[in-house]
Kinemage of the C-alpha trace (Angstrom):
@kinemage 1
@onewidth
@group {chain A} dominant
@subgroup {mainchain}
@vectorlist {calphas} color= white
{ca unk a 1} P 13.963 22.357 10.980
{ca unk a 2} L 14.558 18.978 12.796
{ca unk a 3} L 13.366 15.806 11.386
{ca unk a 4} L 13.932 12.349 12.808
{ca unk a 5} L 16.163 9.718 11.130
{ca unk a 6} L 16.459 5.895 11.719
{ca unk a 7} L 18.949 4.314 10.379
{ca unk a 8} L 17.944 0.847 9.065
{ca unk a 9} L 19.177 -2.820 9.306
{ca unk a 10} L 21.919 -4.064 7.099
{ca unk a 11} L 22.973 -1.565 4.541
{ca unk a 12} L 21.062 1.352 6.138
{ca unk a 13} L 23.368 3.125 7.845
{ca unk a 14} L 25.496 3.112 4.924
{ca unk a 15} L 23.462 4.306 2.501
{ca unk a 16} L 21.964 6.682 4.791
{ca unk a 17} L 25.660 7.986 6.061
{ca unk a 18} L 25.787 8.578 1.936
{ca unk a 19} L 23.131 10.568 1.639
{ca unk a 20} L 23.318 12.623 4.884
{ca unk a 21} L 26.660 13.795 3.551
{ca unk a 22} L 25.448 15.041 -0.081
{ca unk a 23} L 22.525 16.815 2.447
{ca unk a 24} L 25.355 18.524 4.387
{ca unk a 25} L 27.741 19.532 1.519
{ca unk a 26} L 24.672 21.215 -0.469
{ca unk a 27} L 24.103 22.771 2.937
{ca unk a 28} L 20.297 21.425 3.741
{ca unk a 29} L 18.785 23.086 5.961
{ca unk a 30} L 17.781 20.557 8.693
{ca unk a 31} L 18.605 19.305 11.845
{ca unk a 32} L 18.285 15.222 12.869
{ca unk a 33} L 17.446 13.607 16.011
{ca unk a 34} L 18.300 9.773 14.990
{ca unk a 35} L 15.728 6.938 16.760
{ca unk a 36} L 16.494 3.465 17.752
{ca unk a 37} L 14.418 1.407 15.110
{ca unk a 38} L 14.364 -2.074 13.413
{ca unk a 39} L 15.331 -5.888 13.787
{ca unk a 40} L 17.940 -4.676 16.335
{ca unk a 41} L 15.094 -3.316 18.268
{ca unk a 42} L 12.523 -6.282 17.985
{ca unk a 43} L 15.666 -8.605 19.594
{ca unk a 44} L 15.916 -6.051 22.698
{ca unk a 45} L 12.138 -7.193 23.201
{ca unk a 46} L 10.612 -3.729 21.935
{ca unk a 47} L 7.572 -6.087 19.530
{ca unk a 48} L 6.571 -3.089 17.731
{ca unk a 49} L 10.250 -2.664 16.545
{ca unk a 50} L 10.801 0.725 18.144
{ca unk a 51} L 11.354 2.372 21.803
{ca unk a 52} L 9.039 4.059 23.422
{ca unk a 53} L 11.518 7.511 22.994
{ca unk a 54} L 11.567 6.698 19.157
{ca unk a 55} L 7.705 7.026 18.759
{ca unk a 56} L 7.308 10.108 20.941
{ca unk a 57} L 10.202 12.054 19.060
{ca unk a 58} L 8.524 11.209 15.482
{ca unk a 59} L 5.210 12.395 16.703
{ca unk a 60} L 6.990 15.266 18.308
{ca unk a 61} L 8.685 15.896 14.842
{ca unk a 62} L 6.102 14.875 12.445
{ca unk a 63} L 9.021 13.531 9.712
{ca unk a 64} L 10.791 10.358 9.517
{ca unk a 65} L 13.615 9.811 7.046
{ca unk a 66} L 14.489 6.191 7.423
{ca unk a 67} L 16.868 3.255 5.794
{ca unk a 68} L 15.684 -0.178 4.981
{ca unk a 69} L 14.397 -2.397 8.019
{ca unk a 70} L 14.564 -5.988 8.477
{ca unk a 71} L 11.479 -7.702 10.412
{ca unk a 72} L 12.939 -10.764 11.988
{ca unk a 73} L 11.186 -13.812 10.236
{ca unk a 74} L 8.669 -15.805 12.445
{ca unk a 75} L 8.015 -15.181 15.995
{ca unk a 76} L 4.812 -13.715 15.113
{ca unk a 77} L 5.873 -10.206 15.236
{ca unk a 78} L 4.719 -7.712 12.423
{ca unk a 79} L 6.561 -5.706 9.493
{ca unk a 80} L 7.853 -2.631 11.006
{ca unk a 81} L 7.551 -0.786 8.370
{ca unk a 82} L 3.760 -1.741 7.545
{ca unk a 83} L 3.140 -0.682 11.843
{ca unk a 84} L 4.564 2.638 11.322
{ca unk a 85} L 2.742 3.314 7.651
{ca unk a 86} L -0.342 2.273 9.570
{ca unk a 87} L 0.112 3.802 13.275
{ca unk a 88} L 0.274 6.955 11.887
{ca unk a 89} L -2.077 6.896 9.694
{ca unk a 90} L 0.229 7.831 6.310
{ca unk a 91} L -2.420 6.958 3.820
{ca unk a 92} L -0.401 7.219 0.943
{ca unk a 93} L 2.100 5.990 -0.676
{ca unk a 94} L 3.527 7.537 -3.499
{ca unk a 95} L 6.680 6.232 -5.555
{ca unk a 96} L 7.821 7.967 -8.735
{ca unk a 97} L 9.456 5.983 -11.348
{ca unk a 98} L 11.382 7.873 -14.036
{ca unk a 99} L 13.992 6.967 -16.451
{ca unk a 100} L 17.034 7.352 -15.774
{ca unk a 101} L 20.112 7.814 -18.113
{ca unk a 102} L 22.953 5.339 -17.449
{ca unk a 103} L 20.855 2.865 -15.795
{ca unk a 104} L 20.374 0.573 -18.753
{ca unk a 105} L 16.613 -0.960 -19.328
{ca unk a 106} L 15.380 -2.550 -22.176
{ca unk a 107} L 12.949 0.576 -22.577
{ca unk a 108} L 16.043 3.230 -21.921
{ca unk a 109} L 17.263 1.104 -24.833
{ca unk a 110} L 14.056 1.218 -27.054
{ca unk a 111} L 14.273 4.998 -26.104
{ca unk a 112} L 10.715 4.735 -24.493
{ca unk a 113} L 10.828 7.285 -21.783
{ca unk a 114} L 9.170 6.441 -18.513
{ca unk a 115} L 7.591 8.387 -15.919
{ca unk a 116} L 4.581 7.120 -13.598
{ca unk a 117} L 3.955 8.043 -10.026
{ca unk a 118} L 2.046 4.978 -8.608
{ca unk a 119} L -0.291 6.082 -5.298
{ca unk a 120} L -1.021 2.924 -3.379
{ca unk a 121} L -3.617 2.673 -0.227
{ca unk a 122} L -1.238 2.402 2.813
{ca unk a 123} L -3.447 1.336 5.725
{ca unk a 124} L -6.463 -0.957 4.329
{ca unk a 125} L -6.488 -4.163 2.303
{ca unk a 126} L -5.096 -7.525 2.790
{ca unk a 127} L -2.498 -5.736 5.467
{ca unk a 128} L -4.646 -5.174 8.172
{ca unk a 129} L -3.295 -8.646 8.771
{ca unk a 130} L -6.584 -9.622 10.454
{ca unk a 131} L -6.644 -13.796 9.731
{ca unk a 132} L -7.543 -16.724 11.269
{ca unk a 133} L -8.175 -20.298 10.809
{ca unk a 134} L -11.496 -21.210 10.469
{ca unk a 135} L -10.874 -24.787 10.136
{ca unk a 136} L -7.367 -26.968 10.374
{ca unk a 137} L -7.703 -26.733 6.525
{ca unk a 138} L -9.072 -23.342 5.917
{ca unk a 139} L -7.564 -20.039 6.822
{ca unk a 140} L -9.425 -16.578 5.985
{ca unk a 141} L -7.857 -12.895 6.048
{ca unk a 142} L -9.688 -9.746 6.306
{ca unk a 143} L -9.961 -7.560 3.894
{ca unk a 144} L -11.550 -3.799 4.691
{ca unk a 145} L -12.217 -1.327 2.112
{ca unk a 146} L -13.586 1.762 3.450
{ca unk a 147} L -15.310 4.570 1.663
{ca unk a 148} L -13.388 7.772 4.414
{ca unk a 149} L -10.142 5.880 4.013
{ca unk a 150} L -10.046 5.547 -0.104
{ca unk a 151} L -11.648 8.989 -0.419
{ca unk a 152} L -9.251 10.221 1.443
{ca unk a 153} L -6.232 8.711 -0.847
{ca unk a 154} L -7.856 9.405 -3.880
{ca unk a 155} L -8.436 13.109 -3.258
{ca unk a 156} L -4.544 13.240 -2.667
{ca unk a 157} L -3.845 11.331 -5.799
{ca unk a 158} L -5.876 13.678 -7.712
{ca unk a 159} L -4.582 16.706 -5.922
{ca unk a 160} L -1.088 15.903 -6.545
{ca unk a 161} L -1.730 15.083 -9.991
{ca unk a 162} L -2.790 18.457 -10.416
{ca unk a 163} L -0.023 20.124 -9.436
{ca unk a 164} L 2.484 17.621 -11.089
{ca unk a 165} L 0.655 19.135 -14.381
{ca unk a 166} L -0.065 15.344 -15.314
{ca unk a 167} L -2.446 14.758 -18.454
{ca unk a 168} L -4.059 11.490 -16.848
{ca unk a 169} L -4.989 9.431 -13.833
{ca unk a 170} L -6.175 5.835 -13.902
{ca unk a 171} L -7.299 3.578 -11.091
{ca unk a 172} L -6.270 0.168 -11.308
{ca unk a 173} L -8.936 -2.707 -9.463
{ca unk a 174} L -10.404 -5.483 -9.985
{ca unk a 175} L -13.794 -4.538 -9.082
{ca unk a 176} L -15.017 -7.042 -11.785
{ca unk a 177} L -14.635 -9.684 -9.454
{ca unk a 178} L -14.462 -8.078 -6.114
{ca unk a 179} L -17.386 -6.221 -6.462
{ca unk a 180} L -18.011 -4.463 -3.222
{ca unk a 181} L -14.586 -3.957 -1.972
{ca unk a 182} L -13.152 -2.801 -5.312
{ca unk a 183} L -15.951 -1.765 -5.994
{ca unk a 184} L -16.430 0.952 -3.683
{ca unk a 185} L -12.555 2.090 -4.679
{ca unk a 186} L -13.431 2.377 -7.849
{ca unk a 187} L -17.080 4.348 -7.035
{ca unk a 188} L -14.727 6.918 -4.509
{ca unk a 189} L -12.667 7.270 -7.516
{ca unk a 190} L -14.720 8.847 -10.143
{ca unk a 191} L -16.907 10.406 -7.021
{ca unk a 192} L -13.395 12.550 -6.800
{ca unk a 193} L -13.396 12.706 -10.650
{ca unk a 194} L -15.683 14.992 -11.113
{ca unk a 195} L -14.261 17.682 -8.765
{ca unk a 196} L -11.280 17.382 -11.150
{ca unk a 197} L -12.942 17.775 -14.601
{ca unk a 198} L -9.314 19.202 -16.096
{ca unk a 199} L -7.888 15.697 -15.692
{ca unk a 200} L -8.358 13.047 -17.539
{ca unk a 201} L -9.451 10.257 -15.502
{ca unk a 202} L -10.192 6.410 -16.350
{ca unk a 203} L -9.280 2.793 -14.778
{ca unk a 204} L -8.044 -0.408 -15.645
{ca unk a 205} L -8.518 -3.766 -14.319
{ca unk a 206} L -5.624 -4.737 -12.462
{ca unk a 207} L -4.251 -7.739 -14.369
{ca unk a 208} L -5.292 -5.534 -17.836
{ca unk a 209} L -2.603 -2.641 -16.168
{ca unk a 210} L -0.063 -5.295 -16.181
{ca unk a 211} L 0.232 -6.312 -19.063
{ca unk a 212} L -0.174 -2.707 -20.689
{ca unk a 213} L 2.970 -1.342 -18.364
{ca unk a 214} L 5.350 -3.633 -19.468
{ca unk a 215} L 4.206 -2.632 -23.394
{ca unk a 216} L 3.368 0.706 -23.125
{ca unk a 217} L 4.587 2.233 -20.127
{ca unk a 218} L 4.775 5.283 -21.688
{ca unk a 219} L 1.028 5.985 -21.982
{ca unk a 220} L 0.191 6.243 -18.267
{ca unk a 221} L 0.906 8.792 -15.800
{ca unk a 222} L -0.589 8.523 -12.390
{ca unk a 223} L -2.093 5.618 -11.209
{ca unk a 224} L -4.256 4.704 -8.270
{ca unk a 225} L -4.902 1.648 -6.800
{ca unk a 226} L -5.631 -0.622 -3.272
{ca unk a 227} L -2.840 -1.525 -0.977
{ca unk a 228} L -2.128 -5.038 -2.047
{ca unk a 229} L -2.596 -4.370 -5.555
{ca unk a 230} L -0.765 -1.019 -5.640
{ca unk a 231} L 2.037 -3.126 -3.912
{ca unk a 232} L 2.564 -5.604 -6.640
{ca unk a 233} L 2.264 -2.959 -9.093
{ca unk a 234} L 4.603 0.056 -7.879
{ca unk a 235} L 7.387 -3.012 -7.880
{ca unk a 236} L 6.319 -4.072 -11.303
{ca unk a 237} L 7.281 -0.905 -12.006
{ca unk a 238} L 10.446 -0.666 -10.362
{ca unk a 239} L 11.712 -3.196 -12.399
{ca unk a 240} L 10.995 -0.549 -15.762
{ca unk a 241} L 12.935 1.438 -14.605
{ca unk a 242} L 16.023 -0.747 -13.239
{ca unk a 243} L 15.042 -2.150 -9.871
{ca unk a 244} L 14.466 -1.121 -6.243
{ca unk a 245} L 17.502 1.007 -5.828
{ca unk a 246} L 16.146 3.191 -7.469
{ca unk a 247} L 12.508 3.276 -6.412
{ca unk a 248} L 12.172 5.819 -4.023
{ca unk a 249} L 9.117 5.752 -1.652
{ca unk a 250} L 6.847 8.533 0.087
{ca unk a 251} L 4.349 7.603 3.066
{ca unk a 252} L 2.042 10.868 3.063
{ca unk a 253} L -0.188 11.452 6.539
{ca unk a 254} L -2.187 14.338 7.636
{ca unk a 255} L 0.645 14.423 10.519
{ca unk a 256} L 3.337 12.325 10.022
{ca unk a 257} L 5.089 11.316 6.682
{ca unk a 258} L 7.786 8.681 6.241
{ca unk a 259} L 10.446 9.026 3.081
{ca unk a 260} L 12.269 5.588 2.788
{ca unk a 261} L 14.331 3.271 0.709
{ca unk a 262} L 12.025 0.318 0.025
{ca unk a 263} L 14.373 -2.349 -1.007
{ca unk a 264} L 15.784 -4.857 1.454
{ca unk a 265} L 18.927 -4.982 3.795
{ca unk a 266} L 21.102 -6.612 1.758
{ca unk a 267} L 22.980 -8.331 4.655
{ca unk a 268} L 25.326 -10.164 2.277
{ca unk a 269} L 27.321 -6.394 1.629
{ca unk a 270} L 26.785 -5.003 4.601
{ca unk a 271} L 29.703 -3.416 5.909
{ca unk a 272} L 31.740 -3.583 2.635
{ca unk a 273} L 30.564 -0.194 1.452
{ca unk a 274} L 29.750 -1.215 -2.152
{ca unk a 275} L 25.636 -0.602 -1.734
{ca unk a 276} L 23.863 1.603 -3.964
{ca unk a 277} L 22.244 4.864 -2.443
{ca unk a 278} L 19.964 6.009 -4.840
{ca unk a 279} L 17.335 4.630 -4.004
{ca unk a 280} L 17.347 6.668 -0.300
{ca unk a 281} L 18.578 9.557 -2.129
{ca unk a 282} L 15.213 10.068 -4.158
{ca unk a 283} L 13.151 9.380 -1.051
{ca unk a 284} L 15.173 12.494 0.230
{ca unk a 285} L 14.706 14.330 -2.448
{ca unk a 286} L 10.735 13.932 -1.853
{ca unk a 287} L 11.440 14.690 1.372
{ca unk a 288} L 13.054 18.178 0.865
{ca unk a 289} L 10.479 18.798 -1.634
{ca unk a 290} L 8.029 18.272 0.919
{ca unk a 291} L 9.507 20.629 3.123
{ca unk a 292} L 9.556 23.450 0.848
{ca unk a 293} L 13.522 23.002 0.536
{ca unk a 294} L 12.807 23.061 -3.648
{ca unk a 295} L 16.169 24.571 -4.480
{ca unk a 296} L 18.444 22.370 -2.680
{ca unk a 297} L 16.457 19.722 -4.083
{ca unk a 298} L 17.087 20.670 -7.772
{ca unk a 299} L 20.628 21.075 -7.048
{ca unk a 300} L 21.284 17.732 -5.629
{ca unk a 301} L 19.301 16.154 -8.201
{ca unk a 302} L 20.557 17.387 -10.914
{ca unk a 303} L 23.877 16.270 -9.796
{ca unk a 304} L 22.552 13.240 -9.462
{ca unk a 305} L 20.849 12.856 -13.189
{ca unk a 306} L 24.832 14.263 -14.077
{ca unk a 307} L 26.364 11.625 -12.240
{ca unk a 308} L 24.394 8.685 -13.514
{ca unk a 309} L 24.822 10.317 -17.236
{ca unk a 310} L 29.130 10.263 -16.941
{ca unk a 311} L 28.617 6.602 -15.950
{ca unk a 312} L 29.418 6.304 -12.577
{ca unk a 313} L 27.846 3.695 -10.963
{ca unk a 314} L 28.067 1.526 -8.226
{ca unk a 315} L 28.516 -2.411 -8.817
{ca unk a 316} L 24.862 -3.136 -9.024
{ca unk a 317} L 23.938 -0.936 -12.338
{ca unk a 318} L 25.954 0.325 -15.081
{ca unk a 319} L 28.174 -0.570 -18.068
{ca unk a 320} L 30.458 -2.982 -17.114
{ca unk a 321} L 33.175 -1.804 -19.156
{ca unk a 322} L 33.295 1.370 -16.527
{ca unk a 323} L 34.383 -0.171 -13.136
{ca unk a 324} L 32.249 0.462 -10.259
{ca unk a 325} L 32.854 2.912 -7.266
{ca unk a 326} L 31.918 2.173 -4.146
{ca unk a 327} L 28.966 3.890 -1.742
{ca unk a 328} L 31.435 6.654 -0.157
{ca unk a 329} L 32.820 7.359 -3.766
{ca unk a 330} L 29.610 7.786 -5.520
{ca unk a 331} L 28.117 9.830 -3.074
{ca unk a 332} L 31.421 11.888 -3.209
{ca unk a 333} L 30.826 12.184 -7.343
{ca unk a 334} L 27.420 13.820 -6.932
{ca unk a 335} L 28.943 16.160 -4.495
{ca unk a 336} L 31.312 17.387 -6.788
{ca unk a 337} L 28.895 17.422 -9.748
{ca unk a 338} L 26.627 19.962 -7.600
{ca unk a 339} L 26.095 23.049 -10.215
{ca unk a 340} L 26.164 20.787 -12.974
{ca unk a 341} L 23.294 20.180 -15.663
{ca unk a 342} L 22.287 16.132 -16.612
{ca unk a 343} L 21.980 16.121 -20.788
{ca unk a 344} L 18.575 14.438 -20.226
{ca unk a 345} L 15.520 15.803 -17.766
{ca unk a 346} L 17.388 18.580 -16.005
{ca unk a 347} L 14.995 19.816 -12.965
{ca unk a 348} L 14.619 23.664 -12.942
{ca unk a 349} L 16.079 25.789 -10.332
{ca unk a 350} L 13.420 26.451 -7.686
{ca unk a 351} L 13.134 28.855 -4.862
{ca unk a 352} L 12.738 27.370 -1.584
{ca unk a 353} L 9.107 27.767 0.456
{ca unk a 354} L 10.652 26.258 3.502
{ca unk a 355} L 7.833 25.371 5.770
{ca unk a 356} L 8.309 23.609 9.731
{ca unk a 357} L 6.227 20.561 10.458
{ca unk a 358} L 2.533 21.627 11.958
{ca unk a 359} L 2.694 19.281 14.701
{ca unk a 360} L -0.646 18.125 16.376
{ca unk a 361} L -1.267 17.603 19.797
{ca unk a 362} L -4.769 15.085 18.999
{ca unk a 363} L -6.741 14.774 22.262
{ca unk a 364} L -8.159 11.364 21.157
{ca unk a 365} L -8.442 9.409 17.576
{ca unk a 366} L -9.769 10.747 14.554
{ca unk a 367} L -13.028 8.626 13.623
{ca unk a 368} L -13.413 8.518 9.641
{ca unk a 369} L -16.966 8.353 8.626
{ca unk a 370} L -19.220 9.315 6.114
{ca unk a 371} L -22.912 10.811 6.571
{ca unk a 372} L -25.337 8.040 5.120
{ca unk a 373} L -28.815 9.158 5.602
{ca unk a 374} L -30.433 6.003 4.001
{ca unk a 375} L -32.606 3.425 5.829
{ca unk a 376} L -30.198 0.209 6.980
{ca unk a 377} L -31.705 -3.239 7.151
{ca unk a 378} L -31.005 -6.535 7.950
{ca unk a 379} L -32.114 -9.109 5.484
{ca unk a 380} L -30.340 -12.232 6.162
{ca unk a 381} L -27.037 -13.659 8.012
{ca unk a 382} L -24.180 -15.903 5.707
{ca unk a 383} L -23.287 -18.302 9.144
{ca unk a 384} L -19.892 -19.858 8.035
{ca unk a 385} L -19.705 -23.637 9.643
{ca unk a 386} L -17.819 -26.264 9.592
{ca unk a 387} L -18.933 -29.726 8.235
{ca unk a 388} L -17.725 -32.767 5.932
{ca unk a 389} L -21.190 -33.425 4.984
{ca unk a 390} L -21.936 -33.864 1.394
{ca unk a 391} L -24.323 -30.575 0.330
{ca unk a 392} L -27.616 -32.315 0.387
{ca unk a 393} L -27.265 -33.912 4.064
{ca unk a 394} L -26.027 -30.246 5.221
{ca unk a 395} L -29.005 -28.425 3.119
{ca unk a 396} L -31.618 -31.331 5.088
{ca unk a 397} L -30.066 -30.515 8.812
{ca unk a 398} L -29.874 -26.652 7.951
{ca unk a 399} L -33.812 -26.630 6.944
{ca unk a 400} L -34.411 -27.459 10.075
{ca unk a 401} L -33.125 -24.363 11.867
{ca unk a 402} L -34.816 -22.087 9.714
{ca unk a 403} L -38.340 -21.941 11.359
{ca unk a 404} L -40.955 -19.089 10.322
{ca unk a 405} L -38.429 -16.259 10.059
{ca unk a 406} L -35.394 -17.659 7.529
{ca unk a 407} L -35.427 -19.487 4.241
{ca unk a 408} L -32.877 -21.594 3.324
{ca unk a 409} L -31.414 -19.875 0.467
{ca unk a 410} L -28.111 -20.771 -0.517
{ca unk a 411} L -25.134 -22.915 0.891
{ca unk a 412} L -21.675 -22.210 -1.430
{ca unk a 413} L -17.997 -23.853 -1.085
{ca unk a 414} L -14.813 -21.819 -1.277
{ca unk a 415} L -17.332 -19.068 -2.971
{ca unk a 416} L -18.957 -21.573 -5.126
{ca unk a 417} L -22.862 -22.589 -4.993
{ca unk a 418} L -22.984 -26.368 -3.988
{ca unk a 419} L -27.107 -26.042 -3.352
{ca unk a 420} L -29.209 -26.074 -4.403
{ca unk a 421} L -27.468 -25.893 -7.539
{ca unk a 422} L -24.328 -26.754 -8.368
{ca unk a 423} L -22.059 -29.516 -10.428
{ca unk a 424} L -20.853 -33.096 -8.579
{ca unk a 425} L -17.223 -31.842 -9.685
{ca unk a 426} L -17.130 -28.836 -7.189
{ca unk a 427} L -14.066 -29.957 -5.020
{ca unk a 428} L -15.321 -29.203 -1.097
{ca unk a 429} L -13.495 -28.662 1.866
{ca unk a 430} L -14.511 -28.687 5.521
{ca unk a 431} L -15.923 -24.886 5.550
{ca unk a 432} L -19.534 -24.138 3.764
{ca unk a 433} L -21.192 -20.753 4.189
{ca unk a 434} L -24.953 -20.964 4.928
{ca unk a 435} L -26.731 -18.637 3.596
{ca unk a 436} L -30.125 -17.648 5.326
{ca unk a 437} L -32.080 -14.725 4.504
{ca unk a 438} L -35.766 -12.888 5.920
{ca unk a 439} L -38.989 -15.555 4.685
{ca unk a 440} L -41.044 -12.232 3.794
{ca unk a 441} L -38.028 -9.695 3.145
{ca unk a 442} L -38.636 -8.305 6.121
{ca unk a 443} L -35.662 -6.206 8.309
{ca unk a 444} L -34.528 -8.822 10.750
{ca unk a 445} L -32.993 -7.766 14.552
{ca unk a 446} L -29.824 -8.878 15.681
{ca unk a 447} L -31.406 -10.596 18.481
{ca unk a 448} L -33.245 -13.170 15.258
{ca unk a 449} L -29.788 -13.838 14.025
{ca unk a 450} L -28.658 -14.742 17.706
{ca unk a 451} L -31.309 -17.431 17.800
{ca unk a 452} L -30.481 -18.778 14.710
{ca unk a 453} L -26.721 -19.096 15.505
{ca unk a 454} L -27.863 -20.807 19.040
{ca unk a 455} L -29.858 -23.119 16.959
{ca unk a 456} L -27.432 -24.267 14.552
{ca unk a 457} L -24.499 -24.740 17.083
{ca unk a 458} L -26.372 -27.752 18.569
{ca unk a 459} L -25.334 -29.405 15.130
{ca unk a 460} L -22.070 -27.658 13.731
{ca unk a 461} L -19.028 -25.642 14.597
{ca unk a 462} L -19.870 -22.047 13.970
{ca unk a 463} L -16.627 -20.929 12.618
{ca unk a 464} L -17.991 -17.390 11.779
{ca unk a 465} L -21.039 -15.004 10.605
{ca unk a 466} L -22.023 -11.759 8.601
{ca unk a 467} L -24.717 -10.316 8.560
{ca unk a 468} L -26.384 -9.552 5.187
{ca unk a 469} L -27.141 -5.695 4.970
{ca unk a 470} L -29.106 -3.722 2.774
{ca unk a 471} L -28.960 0.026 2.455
{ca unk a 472} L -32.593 1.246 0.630
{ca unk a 473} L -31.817 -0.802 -2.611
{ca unk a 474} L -28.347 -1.140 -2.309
{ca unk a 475} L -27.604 -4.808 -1.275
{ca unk a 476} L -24.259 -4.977 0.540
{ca unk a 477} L -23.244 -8.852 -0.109
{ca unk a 478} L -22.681 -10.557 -2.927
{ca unk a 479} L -23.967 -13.528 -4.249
{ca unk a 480} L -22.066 -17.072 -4.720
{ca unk a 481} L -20.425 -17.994 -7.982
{ca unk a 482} L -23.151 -19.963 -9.940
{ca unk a 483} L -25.696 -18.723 -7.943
């Protein structure tokens, strides 16, 4: 079985030098074809951050085991890691926390034993990265929620809850304020709840989740949540358990999954072998699991729960009054623990199920989309402009656009009502959304909305517009703070 392997930025070929060497001693079964990725690659003038031969061989392969990556700051190039999680379409991202003896937390202390597995949205959200300036003082991002692309990370969550044997799964949102985007997370959600009814399955506003994980960790299991949210969250979480370095980190895709260490480069000890490897050592270990190599999995963890539990550590973690080993030497300490059982959590001996990568030649894109057999209409248009008007001398010029087919029905600041309600202590800036919508509540045609935005751009600056769609009953926009 051949997988591909990229190296990293700073500490990554360290670390990953580490923990291709326990792989070989407990004689894994794979083969690696290493890739030219990362900063190095972005400064030969590759702006994706890899070659063209890298992408082919990790489509060819379907697996990519990789170190940390550095994107280099400004220039207006993206994350690499966020363009491979979302060129290939690995939807989830799954990072196990657990407690683990020798690395000292104040809930390892409390004896509070910890073990969550957060599964974050990987493509959607805030990191689409889809912005722009509106105004010179008002910049808006993007953010898409889509009912294909959180059903289909939510019937993974669920599914791998399952067969962890887990007694709960929460979603974590904040669909009281973000009402359609969260929203329709949190509607997926218990949609695949009740295909499930052997799990127990609730949710949690975001900020609520918070503060509950860092007092009662104990009491959840598997969480769910949105990209940006499950982001924040999953390194919340890290930091129960002792940090990054030992946050390992799954990208799951229909045909390509990524297992990487999700901490940074650490350029300040790079090249003084000292780094910490754990981290990329657990992403490994989901990786073999993945692959059906179970067995060699056990082993090397379990020598790796042993390890932790005689108090080796590296210079990072640990009790002081032990002195650290460096990366070569600790990696060398699990190898000659292999066969050894940890006092705390052993992992049973499994058989392997090794399976090769089903690799799929796709002829063109999979479109995501869900059968919706209800009536859509067009009731209105939100056309955001941009004006330092005051809101009654915008309100009097809008009025005038309206003609027979629009009323007038709301203009709103930053999200706020300004008319024709609102309170003289709103603070405004240059960017109003006008709200029109249909005079008798009738469907309107995109070619209406045309004339109205033809209209009002003999007055304003049209900065953007969206249309305001109704399925049946179902209203798909929300309505202005206040009004």
């Amino acid at each position: 079985m051949k997988i591909a392997v990229a190296n990293g930025d700073g500490i990554g070929p360290e670390i990953m030098q580490a923990v291709l060497s326990i792989f070989q001693a407990a004689g894994v079964s794979l083969e690696y074809e290493f890739v030219d990725m990362g900063k190095w690659v972005f400064d030969k003038g590759f702006s994706n951050g890899m070659t063209d031969q890298a992408k082919e061989t990790i489509e060819n392969l379907g697996i990519l085991f990789k170190g940390p990556m550095e994107t280099p700051k400004g220039k207006g190039v993206k994350s690499i890691n966020v363009t491979a999680r979302k060129t290939w379409n690995t939807y989830a991202n799954k990072r196990t926390f657990q407690t683990l003896h020798g690395v000292e937390t104040v809930f390892s202390k409390a004896g509070i034993p910890i073990d969550i597995t957060i599964v974050r949205e990987n493509i959607e959200d805030t990191y689409g990265g889809i912005e722009h300036m509106l105004t010179h003082d008002v910049a808006l991002s993007r953010r898409f929620i889509t009912r294909p692309g959180s059903l289909q990370l939510i019937k993974y969550a669920f599914e791998m809850a399952r067969q962890k044997g887990t007694r709960r799964i929460t979603c974590g949102h904040k669909a009281n304020i973000m009402k359609l985007t969260d929203g329709l997370f949190l509607e997926c959600f218990y949609e695949v709840a009740k295909e499930y009814p052997d799990l127990k399955a609730d949710d949690v506003i975001v900020d609520d989740l918070c503060m509950k994980l860092v007092t009662r960790p104990d009491s959840f299991d598997v969480v769910v949540l949105t990209n940006l949210q499950g982001d924040i969250v999953s390194d919340l979480c890290a930091g129960l358990v002792g940090g990054l370095g030992f946050a390992p980190s799954a990208n799951i895709g229909d045909h390509i999954s990524i297992f990487e260490a999700v901490h940074g480069t650490a350029p300040d000890i790079t090249g003084r072998n000292i780094a910490n490897p754990t981290a990329l050592l657990l992403s490994g270990l989901a990786m073999l699991r993945h692959l059906g190599l179970m067995q060699s999995a056990s082993v090397i963890e379990n020598a790796l729960l042993f390890t932790l539990e005689s108090g080796v550590h590296t210079g990072d973690f640990g009790d002081k009054s032990i002195l650290p080993v460096n990366t070569t030497t600790f990696a060398e300490a699990i190898i000659g623990n292999f066969g050894k059982q940890p006092l705390n959590s052993p992992k049973a001996a499994e058989i392997d199920h090794p399976s090769t990568c089903t690799v799929f030649h796709l002829e063109h894109n999979p479109m995501l989309e869900s059968v919706d057999d209800v009536q859509e209409k067009i009731m209105g248009v939100d056309i955001f402009i941009e004006s330092n008007l005051q809101p009654e001398e915008l309100a009097e010029k809008c009025l005038r656009h309206g003609g027979i087919k629009y009323k007038l029905v709301s203009i709103s600041n930053r999200g706020t009502q300004v008319w024709p309600t609102g309170s003289i202590y709103t603070n405004l800036v240059n960017q109003y959304n006008i709200r029109f919508e249909s005079t008798d509540d009738t469907s309107l045609r995109q070619n209406d909305i045309i004339g109205l935005y033809a209209s009002l751009s003999g007055d304003f600056k049209v900065c953007s517009l969206e249309l305001l769609n109704s399925w049946g009953s179902k209203k798909g926009y929300s309505l202005a703070q206040g009004q």
